[in-house]
N, C-alpha and C positions, 0 to 999 in steps of 0.2 A: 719604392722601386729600386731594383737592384741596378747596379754599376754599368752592367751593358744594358738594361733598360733604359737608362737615363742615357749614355752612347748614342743607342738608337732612335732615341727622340731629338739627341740633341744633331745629330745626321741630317733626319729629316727636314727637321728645321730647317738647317743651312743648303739644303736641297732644294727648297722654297724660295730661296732667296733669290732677287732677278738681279741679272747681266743689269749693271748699270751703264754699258756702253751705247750701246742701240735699245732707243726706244722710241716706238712706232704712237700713232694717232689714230681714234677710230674715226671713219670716212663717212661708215654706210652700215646700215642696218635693214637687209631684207629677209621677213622670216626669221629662219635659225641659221640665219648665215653674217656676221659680222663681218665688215671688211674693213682693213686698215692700210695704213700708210705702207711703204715696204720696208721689211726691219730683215736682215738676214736670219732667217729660221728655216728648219727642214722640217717638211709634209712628217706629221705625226710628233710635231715637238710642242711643248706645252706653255704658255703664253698667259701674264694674268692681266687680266681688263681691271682698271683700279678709277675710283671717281674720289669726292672726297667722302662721298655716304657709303660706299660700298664696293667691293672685285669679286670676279666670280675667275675662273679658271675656264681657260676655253684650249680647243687640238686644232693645229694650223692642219687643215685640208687640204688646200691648191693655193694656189698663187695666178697673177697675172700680170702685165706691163702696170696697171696702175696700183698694185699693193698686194696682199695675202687673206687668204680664206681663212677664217676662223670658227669652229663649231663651238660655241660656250657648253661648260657644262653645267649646268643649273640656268636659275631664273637670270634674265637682264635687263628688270625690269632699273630703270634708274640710270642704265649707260646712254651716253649724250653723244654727241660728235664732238670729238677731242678727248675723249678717255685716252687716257694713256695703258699702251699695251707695251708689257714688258717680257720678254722672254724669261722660261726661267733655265733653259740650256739643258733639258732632257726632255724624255719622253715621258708617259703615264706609269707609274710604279705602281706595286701594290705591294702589302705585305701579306709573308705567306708562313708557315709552320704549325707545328701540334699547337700552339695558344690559339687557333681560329677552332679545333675542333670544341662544335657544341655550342657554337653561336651563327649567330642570325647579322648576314653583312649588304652594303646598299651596294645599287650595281659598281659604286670605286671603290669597295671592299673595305670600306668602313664601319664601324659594328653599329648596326639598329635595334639593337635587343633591348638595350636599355641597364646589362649587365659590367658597363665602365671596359675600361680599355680591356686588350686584347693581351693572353700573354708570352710567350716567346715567338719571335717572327724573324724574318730577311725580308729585306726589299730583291723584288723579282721585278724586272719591267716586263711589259705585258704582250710583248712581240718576240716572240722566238720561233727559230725556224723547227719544222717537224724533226721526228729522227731521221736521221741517211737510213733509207731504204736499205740497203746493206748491212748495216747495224742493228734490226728489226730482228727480233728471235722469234721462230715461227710459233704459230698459238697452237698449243698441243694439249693444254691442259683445260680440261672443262669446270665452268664457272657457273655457279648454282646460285639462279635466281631464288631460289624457292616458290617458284611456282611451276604446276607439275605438270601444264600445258607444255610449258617451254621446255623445262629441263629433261621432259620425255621425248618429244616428237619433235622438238625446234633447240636442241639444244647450242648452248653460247658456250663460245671459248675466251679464256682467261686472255684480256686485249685486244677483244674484238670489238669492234663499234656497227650498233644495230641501233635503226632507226626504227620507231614505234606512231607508225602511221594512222591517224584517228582523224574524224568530224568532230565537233563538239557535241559534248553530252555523252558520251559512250564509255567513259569510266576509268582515262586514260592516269587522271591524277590520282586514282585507287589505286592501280597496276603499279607506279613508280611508287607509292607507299608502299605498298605490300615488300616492292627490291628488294627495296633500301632497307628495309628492317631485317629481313631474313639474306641477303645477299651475301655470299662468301666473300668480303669484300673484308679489307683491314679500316679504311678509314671511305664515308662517302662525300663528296662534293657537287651540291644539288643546285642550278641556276635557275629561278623562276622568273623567267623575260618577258615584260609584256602582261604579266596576270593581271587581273581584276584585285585591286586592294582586297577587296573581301575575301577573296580563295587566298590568298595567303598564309592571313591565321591559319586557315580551316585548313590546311594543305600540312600544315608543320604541325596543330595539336590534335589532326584526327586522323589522318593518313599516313603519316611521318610515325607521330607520339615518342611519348620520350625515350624510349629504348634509340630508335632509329635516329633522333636529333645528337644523343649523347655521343654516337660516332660519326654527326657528319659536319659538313661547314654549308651554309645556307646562303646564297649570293639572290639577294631580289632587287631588282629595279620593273616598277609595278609601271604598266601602262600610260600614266599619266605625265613619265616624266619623259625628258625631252631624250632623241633620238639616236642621243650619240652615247647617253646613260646605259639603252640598253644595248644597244650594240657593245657597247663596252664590256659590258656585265658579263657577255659571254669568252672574252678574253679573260676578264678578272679570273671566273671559274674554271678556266683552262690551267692558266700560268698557278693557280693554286694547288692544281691536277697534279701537273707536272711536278712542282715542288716536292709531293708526297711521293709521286714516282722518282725521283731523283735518289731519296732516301731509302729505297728499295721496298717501299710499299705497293700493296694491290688495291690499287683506288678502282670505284666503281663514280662515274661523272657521268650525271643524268641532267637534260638539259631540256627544259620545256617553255618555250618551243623552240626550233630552226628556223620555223614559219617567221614569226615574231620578230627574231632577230634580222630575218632576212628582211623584213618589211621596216625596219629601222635602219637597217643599209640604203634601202630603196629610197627613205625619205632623205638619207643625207647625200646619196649621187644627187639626186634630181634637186634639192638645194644647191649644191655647186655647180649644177649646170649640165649634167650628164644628161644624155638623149636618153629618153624612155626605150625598150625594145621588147620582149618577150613580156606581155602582160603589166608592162608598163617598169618591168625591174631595168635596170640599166647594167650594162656590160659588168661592171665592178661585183656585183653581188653574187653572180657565177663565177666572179675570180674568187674572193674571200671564203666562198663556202669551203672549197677544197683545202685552203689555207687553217682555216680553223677547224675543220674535222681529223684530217690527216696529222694533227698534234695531239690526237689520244692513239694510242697503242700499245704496243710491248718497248720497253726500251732495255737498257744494257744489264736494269739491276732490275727496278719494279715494271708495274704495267697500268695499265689506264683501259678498264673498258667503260665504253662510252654506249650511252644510250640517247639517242634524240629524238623528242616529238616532233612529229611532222602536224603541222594542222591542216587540215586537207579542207578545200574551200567547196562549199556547195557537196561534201563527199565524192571530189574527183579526186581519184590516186593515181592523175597523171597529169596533175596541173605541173607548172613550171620547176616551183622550191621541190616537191617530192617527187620529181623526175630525178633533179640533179641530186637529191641525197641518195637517192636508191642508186645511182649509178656510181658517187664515192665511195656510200658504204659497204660493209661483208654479211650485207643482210638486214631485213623489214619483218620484222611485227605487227599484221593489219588487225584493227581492234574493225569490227563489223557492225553497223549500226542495226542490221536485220538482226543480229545473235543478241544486240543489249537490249531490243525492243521485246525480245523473248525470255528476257529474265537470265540470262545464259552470260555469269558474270564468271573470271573475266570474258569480256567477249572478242576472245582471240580465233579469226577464221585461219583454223591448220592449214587450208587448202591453201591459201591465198601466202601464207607466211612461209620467208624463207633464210634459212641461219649456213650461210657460205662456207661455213668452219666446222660444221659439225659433224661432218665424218671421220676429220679429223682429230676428232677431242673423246670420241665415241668409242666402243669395242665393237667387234663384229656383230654377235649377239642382240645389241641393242640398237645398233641403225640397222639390222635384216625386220628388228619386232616392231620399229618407228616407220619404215615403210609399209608395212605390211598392213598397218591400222590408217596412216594415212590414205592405202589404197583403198582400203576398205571405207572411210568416211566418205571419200571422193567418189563410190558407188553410192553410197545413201544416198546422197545430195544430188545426185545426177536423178535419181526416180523421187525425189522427197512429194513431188507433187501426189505423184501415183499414188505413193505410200499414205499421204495425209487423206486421200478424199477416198482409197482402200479402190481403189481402181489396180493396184498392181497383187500379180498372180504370186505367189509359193511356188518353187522349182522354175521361176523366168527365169531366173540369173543365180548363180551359186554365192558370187562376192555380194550381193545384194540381201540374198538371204543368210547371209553371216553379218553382215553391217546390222539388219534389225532383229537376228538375235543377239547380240552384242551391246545394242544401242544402249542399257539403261548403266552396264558397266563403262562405256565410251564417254556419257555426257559424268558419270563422276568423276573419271580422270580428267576433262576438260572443265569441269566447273570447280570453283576454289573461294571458301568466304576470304574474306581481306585477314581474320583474325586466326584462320586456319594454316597453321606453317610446314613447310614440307622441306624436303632435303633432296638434293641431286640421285643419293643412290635408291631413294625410296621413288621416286618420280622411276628411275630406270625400273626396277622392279614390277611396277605394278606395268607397264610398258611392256616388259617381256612376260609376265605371265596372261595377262590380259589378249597379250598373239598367239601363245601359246594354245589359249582357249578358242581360238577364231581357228588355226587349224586344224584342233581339233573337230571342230565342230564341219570343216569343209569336209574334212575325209571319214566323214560318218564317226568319229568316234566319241562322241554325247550328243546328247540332244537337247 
């Protein structure tokens, strides 16, 4: 290990080390709520629980007249009454830089790969305020998913944060593979909150693969573990965002779920005693969303586009979490569960999807040939019944009878296998010729 490597470990260490002036007692154990004696600490400072078998690390939450909240992080199983809790006089840190690209981190951004330590890093703590709004450079520049639904008719701009609203089953974790490997993105930082142990492999060696892994950093805290893990986890993957932005990098920060996270928020107000209110979330968790979405953008040098899954409960995309994201975010990606039941991968409904930025980021030419086709979809699907059961007439409607001559060039620009890659200007193209051929065909001239 190199000279600042050993620096940096020897930092950390002493970072670890607790205040031996005040030290608190544990009182009470309810749940995942620990409470102790009162030791002077501040809401969000890190505290270690120590027995003589074993300490875990826990985030003081609230306080009250008789002692202080604490959320452990990890197991406690073994602390007694009378643990001794020691402040250690900061908040949660993490470490961040190009030595995390290409590995696999838990949700406090410690490596799980199994490939030994991490190499060049800073310690960032994990709370930082967004950019001043004022300091924001506007998004002008268009940012190529490589998929040629989006980057033709819903195109994204370079720091813009679009939320990708789905049910379960409909192919959400193909779509964020497919990005992330083809995305004009410099470096990607992927947070998987709340998953199934099992989709995680399957997330990183089949949808991700190794092209996609070698440029990204992978932050998981898998559903099993306790609730402040994952909440966490979506800080870790932010303040590592940031770091790459800092450097004047174009991070792409894909974050599955918000659902997730927001439902690990829920369980730790409602631990500390927070009134249930909107579907049982309590106040706190419509405050944090705006707090941690609003820290992906453009900043002074790099930029950060951000994409969030929403998990839409029972398929409602107006339950409480994807209300409040679609009203932070600059736009919604609804994956459609009638389009994946039809084979129609990705199953992104145009009509339904909306990209805030993209006239901006667009030329003339290519938002005139992107509405032009969306209007035209938006006739199909308005008579699709007609059309399926052959109840609707030839010469009803003129946009109807250009939607289904058009229809078999329409569904190959919107269908895309996972291993088929595409490019922003080729996505424009077939876009503009493809309307090209729809008005021709309105003004009689082919058939």
């Amino acid at each position: 290990m190199s000279d600042v490597g050993l620096l940096d470990s020897a930092v950390a260490r002493l970072r670890d080390l607790p205040r031996l002036v005040h030290l608190g007692r544990v009182t009470r154990v309810i749940g995942q709520v620990v409470e102790a004696s009162q030791v002077p600490v501040a809401v969000g400072e890190v505290c270690r629980l120590s027995t003589a078998q074993r300490s875990v690390l826990a985030v003081v939450a609230g306080f009250h007249d008789r002692g202080i909240m604490l959320l452990p992080i990890g197991e406690i199983e073994g602390i007694h009454p009378g643990a001794m809790v020691a402040p250690l006089g900061r908040p949660l840190y993490v470490a961040a830089g190009r030595g995390l690209i290409g590995r696999v981190l838990d949700g406090l951004g410690r490596p799980i790969d199994g490939l030994g330590p991490v190499g060049p890093t800073v310690s960032r703590s994990l709370y930082s305020d967004p950019p001043n709004p004022l300091e924001r450079p506007p998004i002008t520049t268009p940012f190529s998913t490589g998929v040629r639904a989006l980057d033709g008719l819903e195109s994204f701009g370079r720091g813009q944060r679009v939320g990708i609203m789905a049910g379960s089953g409909v192919g959400k974790s193909v779509l964020l593979g497919m990005i992330a490997r083809t995305a004009s993105s410099d470096v990607n930082v992927i947070a998987l909150l709340g998953e199934r142990g099992r989709e995680v492999r399957e997330f990183i060696e089949r949808d991700l693969g190794p092209e996609g892994l070698a440029r990204s950093v992978v932050v998981v805290a898998t559903s099993d573990q306790a609730a402040v893990v994952r909440a966490t986890g979506a800080l870790v993957a932010t303040t590592i965002a940031e770091h790459f932005r800092d450097e004047g990098r174009n991070v792409l920060l894909m974050m599955d779920s918000v659902t997730r996270v927001a439902m690990a928020l829920r369980e730790v107000g409602l631990a500390i005693g927070e009134p249930p209110t909107t579907k049982g979330y309590p106040p706190s968790v419509f405050a944090a969303l705006p707090r941690l979405l609003e820290r992906a953008g453009n900043g002074r040098t790099g930029s950060i586009t951000g994409l969030y899954t929403v998990l839409v409960e029972g398929d409602d995309f107006n339950e409480p979490v994807a209300d409040a994201a679609r009203s932070i975010l600059d736009g919604h990606v609804v994956l459609a569960r009638r389009l994946a039941t039809a084979k129609q991968f990705p199953a992104i409904d145009i009509l339904e999807s909306v990209s805030r930025v993209r006239d901006a980021v667009v030329d003339v030419e290519h938002r005139s040939a992107a509405n032009a086709l969306i209007r035209l979809e938006a006739a199909y699907h308005a008579h699709e019944d007609l059309i399926a059961v052959g109840a609707y007439k030839p010469g009803a409607n003129a946009a109807v009878d250009t939607a289904i001559a058009i229809r078999p060039e329409m569904l190959a620009l919107l269908q895309q296998r996972p291993d088929e890659p595409s490019r922003f200007a080729l996505a424009r193209d077939a876009v503009v010729a493809l309307a090209a051929r729809a008005i021709a065909l309105e003004q009689g001239g082919e058939e």
